[in-house]
TORVOTOR-902415 format. One line per 5 residues: number of its first residue (from 0); for each residue x, y, z of C-alpha. Coordinates in pm, whole numbers, plus 32768, in hexadecimal, padded with zeros to 4 digits. Layout:
<rs>
NUM> X/Y/Z ~ ...;
</rs>
This chain:
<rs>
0> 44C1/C66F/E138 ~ 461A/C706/E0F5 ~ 4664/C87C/E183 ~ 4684/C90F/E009 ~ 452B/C893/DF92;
5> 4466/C904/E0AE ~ 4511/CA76/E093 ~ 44C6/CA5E/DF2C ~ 4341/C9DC/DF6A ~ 4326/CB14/E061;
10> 43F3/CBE9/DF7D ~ 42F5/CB71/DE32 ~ 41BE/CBCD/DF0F ~ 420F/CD31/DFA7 ~ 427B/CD97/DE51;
15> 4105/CCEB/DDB2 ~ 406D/CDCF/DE89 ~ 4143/CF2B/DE76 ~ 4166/CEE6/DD21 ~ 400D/CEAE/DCC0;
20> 3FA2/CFF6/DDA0 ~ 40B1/D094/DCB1 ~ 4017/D006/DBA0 ~ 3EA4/D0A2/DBFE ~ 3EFE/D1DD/DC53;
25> 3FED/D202/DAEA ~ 3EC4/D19C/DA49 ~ 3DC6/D280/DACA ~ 3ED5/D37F/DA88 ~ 3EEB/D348/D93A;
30> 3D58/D319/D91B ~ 3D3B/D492/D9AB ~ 3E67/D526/D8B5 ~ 3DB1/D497/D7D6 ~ 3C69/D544/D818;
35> 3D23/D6A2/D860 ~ 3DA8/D697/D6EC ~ 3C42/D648/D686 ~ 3B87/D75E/D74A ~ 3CC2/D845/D6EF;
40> 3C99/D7F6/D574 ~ 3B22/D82B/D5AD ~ 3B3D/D972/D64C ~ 3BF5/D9D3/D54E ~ 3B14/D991/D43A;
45> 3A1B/DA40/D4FB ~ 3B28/DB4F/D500 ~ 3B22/DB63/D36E ~ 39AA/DB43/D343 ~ 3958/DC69/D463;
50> 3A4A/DD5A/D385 ~ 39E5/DD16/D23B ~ 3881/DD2C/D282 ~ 38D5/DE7E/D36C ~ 39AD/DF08/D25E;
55> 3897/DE93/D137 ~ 39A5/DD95/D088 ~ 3946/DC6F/D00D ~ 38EB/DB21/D0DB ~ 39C2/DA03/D0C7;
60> 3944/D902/CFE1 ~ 38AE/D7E2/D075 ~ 3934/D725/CF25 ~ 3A7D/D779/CF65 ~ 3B00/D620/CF7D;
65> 3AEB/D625/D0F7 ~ 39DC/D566/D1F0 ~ 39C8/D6A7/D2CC ~ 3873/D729/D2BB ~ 37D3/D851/D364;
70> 366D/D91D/D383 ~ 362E/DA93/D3C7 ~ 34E6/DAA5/D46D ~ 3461/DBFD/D4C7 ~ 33B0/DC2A/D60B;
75> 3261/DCE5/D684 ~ 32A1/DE20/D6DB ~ 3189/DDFC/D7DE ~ 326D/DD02/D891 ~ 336B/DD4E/D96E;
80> 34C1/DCBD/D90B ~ 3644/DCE3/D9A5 ~ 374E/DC91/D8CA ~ 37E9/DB45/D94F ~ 389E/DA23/D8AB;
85> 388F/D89D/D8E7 ~ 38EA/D75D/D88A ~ 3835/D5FC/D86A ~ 384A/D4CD/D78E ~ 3732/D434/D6D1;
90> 3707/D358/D596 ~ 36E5/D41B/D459 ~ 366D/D3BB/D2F6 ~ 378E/D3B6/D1E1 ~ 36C8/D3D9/D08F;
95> 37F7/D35F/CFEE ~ 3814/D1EC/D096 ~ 369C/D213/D0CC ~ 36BF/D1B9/D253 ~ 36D4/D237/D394;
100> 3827/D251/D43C ~ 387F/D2F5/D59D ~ 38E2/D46F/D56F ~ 395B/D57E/D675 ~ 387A/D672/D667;
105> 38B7/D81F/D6EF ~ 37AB/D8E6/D706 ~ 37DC/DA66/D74F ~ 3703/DB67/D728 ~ 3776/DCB3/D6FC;
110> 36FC/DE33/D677 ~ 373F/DF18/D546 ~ 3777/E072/D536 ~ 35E2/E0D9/D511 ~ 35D5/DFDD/D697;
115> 351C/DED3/D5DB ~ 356E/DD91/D650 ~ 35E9/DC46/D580 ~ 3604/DAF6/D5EF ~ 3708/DA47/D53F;
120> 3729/D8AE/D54C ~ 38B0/D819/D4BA ~ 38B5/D688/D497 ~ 39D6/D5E4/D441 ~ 39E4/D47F/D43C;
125> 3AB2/D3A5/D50F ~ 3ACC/D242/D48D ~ 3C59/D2A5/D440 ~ 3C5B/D315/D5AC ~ 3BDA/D1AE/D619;
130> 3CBB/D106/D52D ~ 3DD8/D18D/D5D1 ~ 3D78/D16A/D71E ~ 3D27/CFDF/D6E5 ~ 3EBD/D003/D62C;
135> 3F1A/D083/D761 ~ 3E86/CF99/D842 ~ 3F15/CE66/D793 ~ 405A/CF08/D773 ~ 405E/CF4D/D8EC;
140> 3FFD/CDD6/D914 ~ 4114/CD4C/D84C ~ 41FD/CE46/D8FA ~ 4187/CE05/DA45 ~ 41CF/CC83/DA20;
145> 431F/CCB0/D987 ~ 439F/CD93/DA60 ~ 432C/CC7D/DB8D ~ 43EB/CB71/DAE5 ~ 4532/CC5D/DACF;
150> 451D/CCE6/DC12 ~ 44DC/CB71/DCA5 ~ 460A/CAE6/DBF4 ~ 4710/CC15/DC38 ~ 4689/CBBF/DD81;
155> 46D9/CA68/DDA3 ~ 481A/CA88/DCFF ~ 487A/CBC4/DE09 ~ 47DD/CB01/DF41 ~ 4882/C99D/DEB4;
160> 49F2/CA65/DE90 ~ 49BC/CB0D/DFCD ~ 496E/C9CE/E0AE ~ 4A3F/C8C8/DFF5 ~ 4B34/C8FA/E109;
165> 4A23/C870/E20C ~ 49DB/C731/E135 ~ 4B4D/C708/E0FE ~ 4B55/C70E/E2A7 ~ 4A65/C62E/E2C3;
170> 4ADB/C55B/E1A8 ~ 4C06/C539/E29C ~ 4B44/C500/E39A ~ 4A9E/C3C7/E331 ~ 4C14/C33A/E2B7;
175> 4C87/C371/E447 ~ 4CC4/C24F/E511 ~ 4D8F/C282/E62D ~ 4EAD/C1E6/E654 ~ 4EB8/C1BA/E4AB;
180> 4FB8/C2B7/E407 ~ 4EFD/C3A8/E320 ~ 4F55/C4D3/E254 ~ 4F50/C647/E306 ~ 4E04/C6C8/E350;
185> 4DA4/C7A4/E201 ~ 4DDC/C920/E267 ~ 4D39/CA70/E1E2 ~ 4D7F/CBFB/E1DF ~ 4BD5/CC0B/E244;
190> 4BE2/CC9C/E39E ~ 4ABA/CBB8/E41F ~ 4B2F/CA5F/E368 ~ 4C6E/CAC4/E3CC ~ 4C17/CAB1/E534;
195> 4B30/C964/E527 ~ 4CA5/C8E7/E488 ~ 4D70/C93C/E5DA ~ 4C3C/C89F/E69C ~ 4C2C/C76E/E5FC;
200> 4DC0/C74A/E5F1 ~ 4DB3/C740/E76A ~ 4C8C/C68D/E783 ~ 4D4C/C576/E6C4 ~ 4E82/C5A3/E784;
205> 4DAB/C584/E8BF ~ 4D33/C416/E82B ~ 4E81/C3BF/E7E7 ~ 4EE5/C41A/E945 ~ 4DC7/C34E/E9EB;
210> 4E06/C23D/E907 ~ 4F77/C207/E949 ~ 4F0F/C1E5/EA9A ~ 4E1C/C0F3/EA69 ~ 4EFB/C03B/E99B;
215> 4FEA/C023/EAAE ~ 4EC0/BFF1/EB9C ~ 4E56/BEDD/EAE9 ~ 4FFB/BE5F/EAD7 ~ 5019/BE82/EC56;
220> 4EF2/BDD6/ECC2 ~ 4F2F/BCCA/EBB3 ~ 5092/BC75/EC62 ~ 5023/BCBD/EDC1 ~ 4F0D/BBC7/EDC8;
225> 4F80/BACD/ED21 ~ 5087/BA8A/EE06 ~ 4FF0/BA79/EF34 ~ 4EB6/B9AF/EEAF ~ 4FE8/B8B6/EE24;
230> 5087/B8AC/EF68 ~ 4F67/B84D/F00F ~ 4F01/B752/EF0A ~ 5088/B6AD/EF42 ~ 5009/B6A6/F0D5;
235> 4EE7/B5FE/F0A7 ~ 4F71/B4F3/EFFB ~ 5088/B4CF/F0EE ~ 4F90/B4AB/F1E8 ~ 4ED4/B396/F131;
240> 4FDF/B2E4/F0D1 ~ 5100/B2E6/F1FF ~ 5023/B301/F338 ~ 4F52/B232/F3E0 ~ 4DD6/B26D/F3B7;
245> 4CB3/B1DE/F3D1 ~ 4B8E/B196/F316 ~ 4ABD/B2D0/F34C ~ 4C01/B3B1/F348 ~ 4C49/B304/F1E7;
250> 4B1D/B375/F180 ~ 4B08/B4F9/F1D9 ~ 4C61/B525/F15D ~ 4BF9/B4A2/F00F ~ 4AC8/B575/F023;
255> 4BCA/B6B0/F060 ~ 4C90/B62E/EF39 ~ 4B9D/B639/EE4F ~ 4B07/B772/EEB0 ~ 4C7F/B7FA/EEBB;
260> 4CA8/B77B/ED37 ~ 4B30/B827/ECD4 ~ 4BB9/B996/ED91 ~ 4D05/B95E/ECB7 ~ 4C61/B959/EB63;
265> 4B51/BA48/EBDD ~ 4C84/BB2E/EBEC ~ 4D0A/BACF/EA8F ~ 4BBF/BB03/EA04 ~ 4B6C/BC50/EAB3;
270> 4CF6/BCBD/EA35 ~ 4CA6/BC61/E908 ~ 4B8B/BD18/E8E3 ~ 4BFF/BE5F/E975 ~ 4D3E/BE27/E879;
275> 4C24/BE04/E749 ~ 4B5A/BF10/E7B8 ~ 4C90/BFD8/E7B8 ~ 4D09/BF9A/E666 ~ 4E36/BEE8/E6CB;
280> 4E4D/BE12/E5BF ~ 4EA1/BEC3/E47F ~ 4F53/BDE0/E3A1 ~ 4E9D/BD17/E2BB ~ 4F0B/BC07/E1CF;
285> 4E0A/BAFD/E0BE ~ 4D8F/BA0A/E1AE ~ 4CDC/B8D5/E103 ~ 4B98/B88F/E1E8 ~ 4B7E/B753/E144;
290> 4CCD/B6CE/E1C0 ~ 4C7A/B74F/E32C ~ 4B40/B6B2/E325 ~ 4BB9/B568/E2CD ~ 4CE3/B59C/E3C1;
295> 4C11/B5E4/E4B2 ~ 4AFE/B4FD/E471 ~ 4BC5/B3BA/E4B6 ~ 4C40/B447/E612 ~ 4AD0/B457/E6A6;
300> 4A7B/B326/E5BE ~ 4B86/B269/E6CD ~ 4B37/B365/E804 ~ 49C9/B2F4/E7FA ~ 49C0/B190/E75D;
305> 48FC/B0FB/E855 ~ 47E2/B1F0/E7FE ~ 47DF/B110/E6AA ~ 4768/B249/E5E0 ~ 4747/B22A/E497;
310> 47C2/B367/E3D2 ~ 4796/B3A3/E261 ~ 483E/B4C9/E19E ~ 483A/B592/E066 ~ 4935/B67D/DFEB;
315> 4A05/B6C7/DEDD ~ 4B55/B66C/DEB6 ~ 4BCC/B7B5/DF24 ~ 4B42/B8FC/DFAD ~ 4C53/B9F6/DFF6;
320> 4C0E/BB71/E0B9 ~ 4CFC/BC47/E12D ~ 4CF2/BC2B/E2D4 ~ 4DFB/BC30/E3D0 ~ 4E27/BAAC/E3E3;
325> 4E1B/BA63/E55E ~ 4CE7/BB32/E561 ~ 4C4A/BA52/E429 ~ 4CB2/B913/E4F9 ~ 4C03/B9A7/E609;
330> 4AAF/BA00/E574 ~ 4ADE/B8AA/E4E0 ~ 4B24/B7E1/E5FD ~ 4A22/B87E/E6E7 ~ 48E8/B837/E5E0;
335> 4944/B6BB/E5C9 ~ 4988/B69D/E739 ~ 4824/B735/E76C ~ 4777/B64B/E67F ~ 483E/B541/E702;
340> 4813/B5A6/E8A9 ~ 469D/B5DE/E866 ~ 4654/B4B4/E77B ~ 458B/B392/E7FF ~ 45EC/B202/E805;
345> 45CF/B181/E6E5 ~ 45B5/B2F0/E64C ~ 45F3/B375/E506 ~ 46EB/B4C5/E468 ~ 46CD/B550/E330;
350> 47FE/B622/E2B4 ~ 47D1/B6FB/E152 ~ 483E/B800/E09D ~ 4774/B889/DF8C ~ 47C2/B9FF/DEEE;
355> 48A5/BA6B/DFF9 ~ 47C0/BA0A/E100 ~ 4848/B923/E211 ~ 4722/B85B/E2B6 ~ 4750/B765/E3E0;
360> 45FA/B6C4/E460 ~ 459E/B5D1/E566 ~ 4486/B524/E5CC ~ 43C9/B5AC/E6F3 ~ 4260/B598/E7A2;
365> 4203/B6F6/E7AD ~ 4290/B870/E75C ~ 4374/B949/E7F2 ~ 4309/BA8C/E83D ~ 43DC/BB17/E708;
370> 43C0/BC8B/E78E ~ 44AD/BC51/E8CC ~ 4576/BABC/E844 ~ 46A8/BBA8/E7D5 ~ 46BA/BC68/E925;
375> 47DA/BC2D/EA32 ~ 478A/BB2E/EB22 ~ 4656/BACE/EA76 ~ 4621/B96E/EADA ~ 4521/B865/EA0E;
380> 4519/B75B/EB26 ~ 469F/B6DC/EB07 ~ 476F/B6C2/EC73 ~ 489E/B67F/EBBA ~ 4874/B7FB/EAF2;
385> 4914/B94C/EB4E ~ 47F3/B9E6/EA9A ~ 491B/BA85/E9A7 ~ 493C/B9C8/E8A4 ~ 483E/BA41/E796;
390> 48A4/BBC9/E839 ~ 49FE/BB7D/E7B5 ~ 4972/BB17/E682 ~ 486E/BC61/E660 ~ 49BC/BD5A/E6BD;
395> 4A99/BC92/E5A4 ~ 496B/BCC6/E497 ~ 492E/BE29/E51C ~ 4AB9/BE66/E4D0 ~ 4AC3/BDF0/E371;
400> 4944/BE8A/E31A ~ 48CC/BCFD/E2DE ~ 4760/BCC1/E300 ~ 4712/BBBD/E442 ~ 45D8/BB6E/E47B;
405> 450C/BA0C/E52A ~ 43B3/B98F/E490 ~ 42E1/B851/E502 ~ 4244/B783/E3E5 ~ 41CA/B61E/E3EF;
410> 427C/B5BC/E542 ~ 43C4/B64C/E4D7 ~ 448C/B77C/E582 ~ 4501/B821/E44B ~ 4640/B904/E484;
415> 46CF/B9B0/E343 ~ 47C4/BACB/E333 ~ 47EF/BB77/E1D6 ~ 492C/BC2B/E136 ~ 4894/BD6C/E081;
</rs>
């Protein structure tokens, strides 16, 4: 999950919940201004009846156009009474709509000037009241959801401003191969992104560092040992050829050249490698994989005629990708020579290409173990095999992002490699 959308996730749900407290306790809020102004506009009906009646004015008319309604209700002298004032709600009966609808009710009893006491009893009907209050709720609702989806946006647009100097970082980051020229690393005035800049500018100049020297490494060792293992090669054969030996000495000195010439392309192939692995090999070119194959394919058809193998293909006339050239000859060459080196006598290849998928099968008796056959020095049986071959060919695909892969299906090993 990308940095912005899980600070806007975290963002969305702490402002769910201190919004929605918000929310409850504006609400109630309103609920109870709501009841003050009713039990204000009670008491002050009250008020006005308590007067007139005091003062011996007319009662307010209970037809006066108004749902307010109110009794005067004098008490027992015999009884004992305080003056005091409440307020409850209750259902009351409109005669008007002919139903009962929920009223707030104040009941006060209080004294006139002789000390008799009155209980008096003001309804006033609050079905506006609820009205408003369900207004109020839904308007709070549709409020409370908008002002989520603004404040998530603004959000996302503030967070995606503020970090778009990371993602640009690591934007460069995943364009950086060392020893590849690239453009500066993207700068900004933020203090923190600022610094992670500086630290990965000499983390890459550290990689450049190590990798010139493995370059040159890799250089030095290339001419060091391949000039001794040639001079010795160029003794050995004097030996065999201009001194007097017999049969048993013949035989160890051929021994030592052959294990001389397997150490000697052991070394090309472990250069090689190191050289791939190190992204030495930059330029690229359109290198027709048909015209290699077929190249290619009469060379081992000649190197192991006596194997009488028949080979069938199937490709299209042409099948161009963009690879460095001796590294396409090379993941070319080492594919056939493993059908070929592995084949039995009498043995048949199959070479196709179908939808940019190179596949190169052989017959065999039983599977590879497919999890380790692309592993260096992984060896299926073969004496004459560095075990390097198909690594060579895994590092090549790893460089250009093709798809390698081995299968075993009706007494064929299947090896395909697929340009993306």
């Amino acid at each position: 999950m990308r940095l912005i959308y899980r600070i806007i996730i975290r963002l969305a749900l702490s402002l769910i919940v201190i919004m929605a407290l918000w929310a409850t306790l504006f609400y109630f809020s309103i609920v109870r201004e709501i009841n003050d102004e009713s039990d204000d506009s009670l008491e002050e009906y009250a008020e006005l009846i308590i007067r007139r009646q005091l003062a011996g004015r007319p009662l307010p008319s209970l037809n006066s156009g108004s749902n307010n309604s109110y009794t005067i209700e004098p008490l027992d002298s015999s009884l004992t009474a305080t003056p005091y004032m409440s307020f409850h709600d209750e259902m009351m009966y409109i005669p008007e709509d002919e139903d009962t609808e929920p009223a707030r009710v104040l009941t006060t009893i209080y004294p006139d000037s002789a000390g008799r006491m009155y209980k008096l009893t003001v309804s006033m009907p609050t079905f506006e009241r609820r009205d408003l209050v369900r207004s109020i709720l839904w308007y709070m609702i549709i409020l409370y959801l908008a002002l989520m989806a603004v404040l998530v946006i603004v959000a996302m647009l503030v967070i995606n401003s503020s970090i778009s100097p990371l993602y640009a970082l690591l934007s460069w980051l995943d364009k950086y191969t060392p020893g590849r020229k690239v453009d500066a690393i993207p700068d900004s005035d933020i203090k923190e992104f600022h610094k992670l800049s500086i630290a990965a500018n000499h983390a890459v100049y550290r990689a450049e560092e190590h990798f010139e020297q493995q370059k040159q490494f890799i250089g030095n060792a290339s001419h060091e040992l391949q000039t001794p293992l040639a001079i010795i090669g160029n003794r050995l054969e004097w030996l065999v050829n201009n001194t007097p030996i017999n049969e048993e000495q013949f035989i160890e000195l051929t021994k030592m050249q052959q294990t001389l010439r397997k150490l000697v392309r052991l070394n090309r192939t472990l250069l090689l490698l190191s050289k791939i692995d190190n992204g030495q090999f930059p330029e690229t070119a359109d290198v027709d994989i048909v015209a290699l194959i077929e190249e290619e394919l009469e060379v081992y058809k000649e190197i192991y005629a006596e194997k009488n193998i028949e080979c069938e293909t199937s490709f299209p006339d042409s099948f161009v990708v963009q690879m460095n050239e001796p590294l396409a000859k090379t993941l070319v060459t080492n594919l056939l020579k493993n059908a070929f080196l592995h084949s039995s006598q009498c043995g048949r290849i199959v070479v196709s290409i179908e939808k940019n998928t190179l596949v190169i099968a052989n017959q065999g008796e039983e599977p590879l173990e497919a999890d380790r056959i692309f592993d260096r020095f992984y060896h299926s049986g073969s004496t004459g095999s560095t075990g390097l071959g198909l690594a060579l060919v895994n590092s090549i695909c790893r460089y250009y992002n093709i798809s390698i892969g081995y299968t075993f299906a009706d007494g064929m090993h299947c090896f395909s490699a697929c340009w993306e």
